[in-house]
PASERO-101144 format. One record per residue (C-alpha): residue in one letter; z, x, y. Coordinates in steps of 0.2 Angstrom, whole numbers, padded with zeros to 4 digits, always signed. Layout:
AZXY;...
# end
This chain:
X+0617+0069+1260;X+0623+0081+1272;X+0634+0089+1260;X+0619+0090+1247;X+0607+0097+1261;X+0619+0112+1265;X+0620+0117+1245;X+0601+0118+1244;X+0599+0129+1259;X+0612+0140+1251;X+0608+0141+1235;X+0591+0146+1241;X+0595+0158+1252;X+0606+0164+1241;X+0592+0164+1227;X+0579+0173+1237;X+0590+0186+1240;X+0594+0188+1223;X+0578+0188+1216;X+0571+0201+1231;X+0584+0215+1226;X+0583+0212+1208;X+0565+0215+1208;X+0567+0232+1219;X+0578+0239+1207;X+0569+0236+1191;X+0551+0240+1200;X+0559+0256+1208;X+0569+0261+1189;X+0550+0257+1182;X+0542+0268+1196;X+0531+0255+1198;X+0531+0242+1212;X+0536+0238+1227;X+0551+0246+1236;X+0565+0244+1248;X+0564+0252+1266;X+0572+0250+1281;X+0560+0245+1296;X+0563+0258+1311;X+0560+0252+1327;X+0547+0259+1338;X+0548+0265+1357;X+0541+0250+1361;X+0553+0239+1351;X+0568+0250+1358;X+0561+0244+1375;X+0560+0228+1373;X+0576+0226+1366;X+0585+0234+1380;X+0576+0224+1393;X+0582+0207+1385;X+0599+0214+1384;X+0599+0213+1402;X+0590+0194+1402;X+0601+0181+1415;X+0600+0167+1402;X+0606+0178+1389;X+0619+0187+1399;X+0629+0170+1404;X+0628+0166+1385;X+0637+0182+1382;X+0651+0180+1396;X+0652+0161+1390;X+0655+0167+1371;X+0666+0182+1375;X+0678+0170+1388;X+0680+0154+1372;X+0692+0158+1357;X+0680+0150+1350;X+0666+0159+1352;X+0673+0176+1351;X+0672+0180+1332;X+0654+0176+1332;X+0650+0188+1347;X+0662+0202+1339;X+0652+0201+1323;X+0636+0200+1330;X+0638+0215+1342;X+0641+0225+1328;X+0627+0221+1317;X+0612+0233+1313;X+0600+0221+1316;X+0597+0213+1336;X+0605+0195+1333;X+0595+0178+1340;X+0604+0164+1344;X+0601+0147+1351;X+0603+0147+1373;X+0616+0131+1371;X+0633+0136+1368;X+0636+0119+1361;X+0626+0124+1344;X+0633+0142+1342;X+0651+0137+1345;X+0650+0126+1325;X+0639+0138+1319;X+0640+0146+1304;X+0637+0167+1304;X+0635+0178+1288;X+0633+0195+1290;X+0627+0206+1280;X+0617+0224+1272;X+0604+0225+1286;X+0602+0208+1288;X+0613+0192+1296;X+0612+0173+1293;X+0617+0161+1307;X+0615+0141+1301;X+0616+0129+1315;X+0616+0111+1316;X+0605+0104+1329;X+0604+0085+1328;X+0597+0078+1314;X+0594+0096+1307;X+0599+0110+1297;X+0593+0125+1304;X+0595+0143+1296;X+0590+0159+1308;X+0589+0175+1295;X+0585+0194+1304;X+0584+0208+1295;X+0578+0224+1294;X+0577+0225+1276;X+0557+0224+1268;X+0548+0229+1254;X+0535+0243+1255;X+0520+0242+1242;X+0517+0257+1230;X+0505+0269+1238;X+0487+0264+1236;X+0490+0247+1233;X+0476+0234+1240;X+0483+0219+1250;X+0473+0203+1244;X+0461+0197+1257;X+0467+0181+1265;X+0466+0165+1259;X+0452+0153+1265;X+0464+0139+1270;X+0475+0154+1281;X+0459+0155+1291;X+0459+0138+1293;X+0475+0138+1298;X+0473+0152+1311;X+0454+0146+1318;X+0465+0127+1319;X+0479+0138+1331;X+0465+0144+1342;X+0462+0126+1347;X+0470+0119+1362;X+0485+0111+1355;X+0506+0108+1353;X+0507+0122+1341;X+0493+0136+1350;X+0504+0132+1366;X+0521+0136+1357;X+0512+0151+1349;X+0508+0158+1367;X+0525+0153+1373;X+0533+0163+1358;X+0518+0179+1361;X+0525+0179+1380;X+0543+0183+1376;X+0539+0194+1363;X+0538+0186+1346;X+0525+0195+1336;X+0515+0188+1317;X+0520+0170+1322;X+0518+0159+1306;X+0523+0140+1301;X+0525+0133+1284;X+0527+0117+1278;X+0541+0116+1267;X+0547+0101+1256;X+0563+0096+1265;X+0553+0101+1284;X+0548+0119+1292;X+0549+0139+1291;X+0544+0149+1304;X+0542+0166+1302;X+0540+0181+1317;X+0545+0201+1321;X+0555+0205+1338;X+0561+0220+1341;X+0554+0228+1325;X+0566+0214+1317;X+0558+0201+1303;X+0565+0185+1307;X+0564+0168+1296;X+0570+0155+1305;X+0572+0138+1291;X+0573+0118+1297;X+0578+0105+1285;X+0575+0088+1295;X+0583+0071+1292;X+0566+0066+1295;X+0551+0076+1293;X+0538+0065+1303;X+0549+0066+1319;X+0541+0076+1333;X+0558+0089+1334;X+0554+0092+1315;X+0532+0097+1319;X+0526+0116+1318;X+0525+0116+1336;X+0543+0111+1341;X+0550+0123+1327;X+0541+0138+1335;X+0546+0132+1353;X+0564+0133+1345;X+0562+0150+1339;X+0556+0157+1355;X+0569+0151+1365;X+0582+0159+1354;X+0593+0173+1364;X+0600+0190+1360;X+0618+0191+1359;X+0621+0209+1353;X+0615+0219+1338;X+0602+0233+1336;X+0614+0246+1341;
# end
């Protein structure tokens, strides 16, 4: 099952990728269509960033990683990838993970118990042709949103996640359990939870978002 599990999430990533540049490149040959950009961070972004490189929590993950054989190829790759790399706060999860780097983006797979979870940054987006109208949001978005607003698990993980700089915070249900999807640092981050069992409370909206919000910057963004 586990086995099974880890070829979806591949093959899915893998797909999505696939599909995104495939579809730049023949919009772009077409002159039609969406293409690729590089997001530039702001003054703001750059600020932030270069205040969490100096967070406590974040620093002792550093020394830990850099003093483990272990953990060192992780924290060598992940200082020098062009996008600002999040990671989990316990040491235990990031020394069997998983780290892909990549074209302006990185993919670190962890396995929390009872979990798959995929953490994916990137810098990498598609701008719209110029002129082009965004649809209006869906009815059932605002629902979603005015539902947020309420006082509950998720609006609290929401504000958690706003405090320490998570921006566009959004939850999706998926077949095999949750997406959550944010910008920090001027980053788009996708953060993917397939759970052994989806009705368990570390597999809700509310924890995935927690989860994301406590992730950590290691190195990156240079």
């Amino acid at each position: 099952m586990q086995r099974e599990k880890w070829t979806i999430l591949a093959f899915a990533t893998l797909m999505a990728v696939v599909a995104a540049t495939a579809l730049a490149q023949v919009n772009q040959a077409a002159g039609r269509g969406p293409t690729e950009t590089t997001l530039q961070p702001s003054r703001v972004d750059a600020a932030t960033l270069a205040a969490a490189r100096q967070n406590p929590l974040a620093n002792r993950l550093r020394i830990a990683l850099a003093n483990d054989p272990n953990y060192e190829r992780i924290l060598g790759q992940a200082q020098r990838s062009a996008v600002p790399v999040l990671v989990p706060p316990n040491p235990g999860l990031v020394q069997t993970a998983r780290f892909y780097p990549g074209d302006r983006q990185y993919t670190l797979v962890v396995r929390p118990p009872g979990q798959i979870v995929e953490i994916l940054g990137s810098t990498r987006a598609l701008q719209p042709p110029e002129g082009t109208r965004l649809p209006p949001p869906e009815a059932n978005g605002r629902a979603a949103a005015a539902r947020i607003t309420r006082q509950t698990p998720l609006a609290a993980a929401v504000a958690q996640g706003e405090s320490r700089g998570l921006s566009d915070i959004r939850t999706e249900r998926t077949e095999y359990g949750v997406d959550v999807s944010f910008v920090r640092f001027g980053a788009l981050y996708s953060v993917t939870f397939v759970c052994d069992d989806q009705t368990s409370l570390e597999c809700s909206n509310a924890a995935a978002v927690q989860f994301a919000s406590q992730l950590e910057l290691i190195g990156g963004g240079q």
